[in-house]
Every structure is written in structure tokens, then in C-alpha cells.
C-alpha positions in Angstrom: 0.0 0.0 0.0 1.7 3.1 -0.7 1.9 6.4 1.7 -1.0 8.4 1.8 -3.6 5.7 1.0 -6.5 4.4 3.7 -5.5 1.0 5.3 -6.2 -1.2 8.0 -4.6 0.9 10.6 -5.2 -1.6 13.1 -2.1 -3.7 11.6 0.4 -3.0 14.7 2.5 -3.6 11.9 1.9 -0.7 9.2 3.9 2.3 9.6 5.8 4.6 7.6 9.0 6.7 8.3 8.4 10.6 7.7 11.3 12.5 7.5 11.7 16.0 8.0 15.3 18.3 7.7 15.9 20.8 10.1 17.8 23.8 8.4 18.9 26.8 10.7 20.2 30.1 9.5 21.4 32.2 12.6 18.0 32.4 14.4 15.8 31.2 11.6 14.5 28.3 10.3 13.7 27.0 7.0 10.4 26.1 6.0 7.8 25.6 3.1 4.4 25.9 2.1 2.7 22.8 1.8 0.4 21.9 -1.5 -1.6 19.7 0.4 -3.2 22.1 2.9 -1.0 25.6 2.3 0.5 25.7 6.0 4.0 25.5 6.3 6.4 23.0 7.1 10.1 22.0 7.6 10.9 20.2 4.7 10.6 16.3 4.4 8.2 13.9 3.2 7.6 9.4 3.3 10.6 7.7 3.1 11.5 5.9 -0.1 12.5 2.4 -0.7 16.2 1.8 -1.0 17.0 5.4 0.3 18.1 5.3 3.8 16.2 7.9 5.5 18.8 10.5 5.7 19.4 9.9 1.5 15.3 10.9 1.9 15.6 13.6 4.0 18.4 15.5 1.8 16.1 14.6 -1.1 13.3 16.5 0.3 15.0 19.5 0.9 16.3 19.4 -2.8 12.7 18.5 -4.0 10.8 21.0 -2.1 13.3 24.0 -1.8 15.9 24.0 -4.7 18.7 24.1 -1.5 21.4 21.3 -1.3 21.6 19.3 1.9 23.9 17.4 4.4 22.3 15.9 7.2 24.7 15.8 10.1 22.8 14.7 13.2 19.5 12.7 13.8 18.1 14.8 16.4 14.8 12.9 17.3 12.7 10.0 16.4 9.0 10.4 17.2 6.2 8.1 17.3 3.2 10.5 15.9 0.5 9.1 18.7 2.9 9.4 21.5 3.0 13.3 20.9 0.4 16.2 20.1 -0.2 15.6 16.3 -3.5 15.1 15.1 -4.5 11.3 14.7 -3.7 10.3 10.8 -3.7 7.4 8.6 -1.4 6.1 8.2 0.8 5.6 11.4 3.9 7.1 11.2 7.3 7.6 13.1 9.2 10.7 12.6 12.6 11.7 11.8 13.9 14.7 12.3 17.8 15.4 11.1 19.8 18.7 11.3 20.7 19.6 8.2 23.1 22.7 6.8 23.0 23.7 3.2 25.6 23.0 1.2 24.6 24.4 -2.3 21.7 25.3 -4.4 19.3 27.9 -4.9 16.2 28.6 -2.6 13.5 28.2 -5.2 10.4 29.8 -4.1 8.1 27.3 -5.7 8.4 23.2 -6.6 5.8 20.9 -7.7 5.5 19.8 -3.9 5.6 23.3 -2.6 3.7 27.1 -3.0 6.4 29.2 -1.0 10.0 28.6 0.8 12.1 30.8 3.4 14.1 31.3 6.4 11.6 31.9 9.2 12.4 33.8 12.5 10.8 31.2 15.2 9.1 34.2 16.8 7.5 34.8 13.7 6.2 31.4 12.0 3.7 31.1 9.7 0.8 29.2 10.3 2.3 25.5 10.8 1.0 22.0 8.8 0.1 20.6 12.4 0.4 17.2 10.4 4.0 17.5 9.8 5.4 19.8 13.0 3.6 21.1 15.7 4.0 24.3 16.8 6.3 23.5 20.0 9.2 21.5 17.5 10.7 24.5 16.2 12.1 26.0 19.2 12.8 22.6 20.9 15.1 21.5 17.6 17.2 24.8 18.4 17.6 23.2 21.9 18.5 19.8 20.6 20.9 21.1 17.9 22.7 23.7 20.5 23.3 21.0 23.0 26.2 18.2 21.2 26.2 16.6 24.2 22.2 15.2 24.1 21.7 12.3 22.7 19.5 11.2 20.1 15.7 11.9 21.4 13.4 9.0 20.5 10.4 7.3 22.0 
């Protein structure tokens, strides 16, 4: 079944890996406007077959924003019902990885995405609640400041 169509989500064992890039530029933070729902987002998107989901993650950024990608940390690995997303079929666990830019151009719009731009976190746009919550941005500045956390996971 591929991402994005109804199943049995009573299958414990049906899930997909969703991952999302964390770019920061001084106190900003990268984001862009969904298609689905026109909220904004950190880049990312489903996890493809034979990419490992940092190969996905860099891939979304280029997708979505035109921008060039290294991840260079996994901050956190979320289960979706253990924290305040809405419920949504399917199940997934997220990945979040900081990322810094290593090339490119920012486009301002892909096939995937209406907008793109460095963000102040005091002054987001409205947020794709499906994809980040509002708390997330602010927290990954934590994470990323702090080399000496580990990896946060449930």
C-alpha cells in the first residue's frame, strides 16, 4: 500500500517513516508551504524504498526547496501518537535530522511546494500541524545547540 492511501490501521505492523530536515540560518529556520493544505512545514516527506532515511531527508530538501543538503545529526525519532499531532492514517514515526546547506538555490516554488524561506521562530507562519507542531521548532534549536544530548526517541 503506498503512503498516503486508507488502510487497515489496526495492523500493529503498518507504519511509515516521515522524514523532516531541520535547516537553521542564525535564528531562523527553513520552511515551506505545503500543496496539500497551504500551512508550512520544515521540509521532508515518506521515506522511499532503497534510500536510507537520511538519503530521503536530503532529497526532500532538494525536492521542495531548490537548496542542497547534508544531514549531520539525527536529532529525534518520534512516534506520531505518542506526541500532540492530530490522529492520521497512516501511522507514522518521525525523523527529524539537522541539516546545513551546502549548495543550491532557494526556489520559491516546486511541484510539492507554494512558498519557501528562512523563518524567525518568533514569527512562523501558520504550521502544517500534520508535519510539526508548533512547539518543535524551538525545541530543535535546543537539541541542535546541545552536542552533548543524545539522540531523542520514544
Amino acid at each position: 500500500m503506498l503512503p498516503g492511501k486508507e488502510i487497515d490501521d489496526r495492523d500493529p505492523g503498518r507504519y511509515f517513516i516521515d522524514v523532516r530536515a531541520i535547516v537553521f540560518r542564525e535564528n531562523t529556520v527553513l520552511l515551506a508551504r505545503e500543496c496539500a493544505d497551504g500551512r508550512w512545514s520544515v521540509p521532508g516527506g515518506w521515506a522511499d524504498v532503497n534510500s536510507s532515511p537520511r538519503e530521503s531527508a536530503e532529497r526532500e530538501v532538494r525536492e521542495e526547496t531548490g537548496l542542497q543538503v547534508r544531514a549531520t545529526r539525527l536529532l529525534a525519532l518520534h512516534d506520531k501518537r505518542k506526541r500532540d499531532y492530530p490522529f492520521q492514517i497512516p501511522h507514522a514515526h518521525k525523523a527529524f535530522f539537522l541539516c546545513e546547506v551546502i549548495g543550491g538555490q532557494l526556489a520559491q516554488e516546486t511541484l510539492e511546494t507554494t512558498g519557501t524561506g528562512f523563518f524567525e521562530l518568533d514569527r512562523l507562519p501558520p504550521l502544517s500541524q500534520d508535519r510539526i507542531t508548533e512547539k518543535q521548532p524551538r525545541h530543535f534549536v535546543e537539541l541542535a545547540a546541545r552536542q552533548d544530548l543524545p539522540t531523542e526517541f520514544d
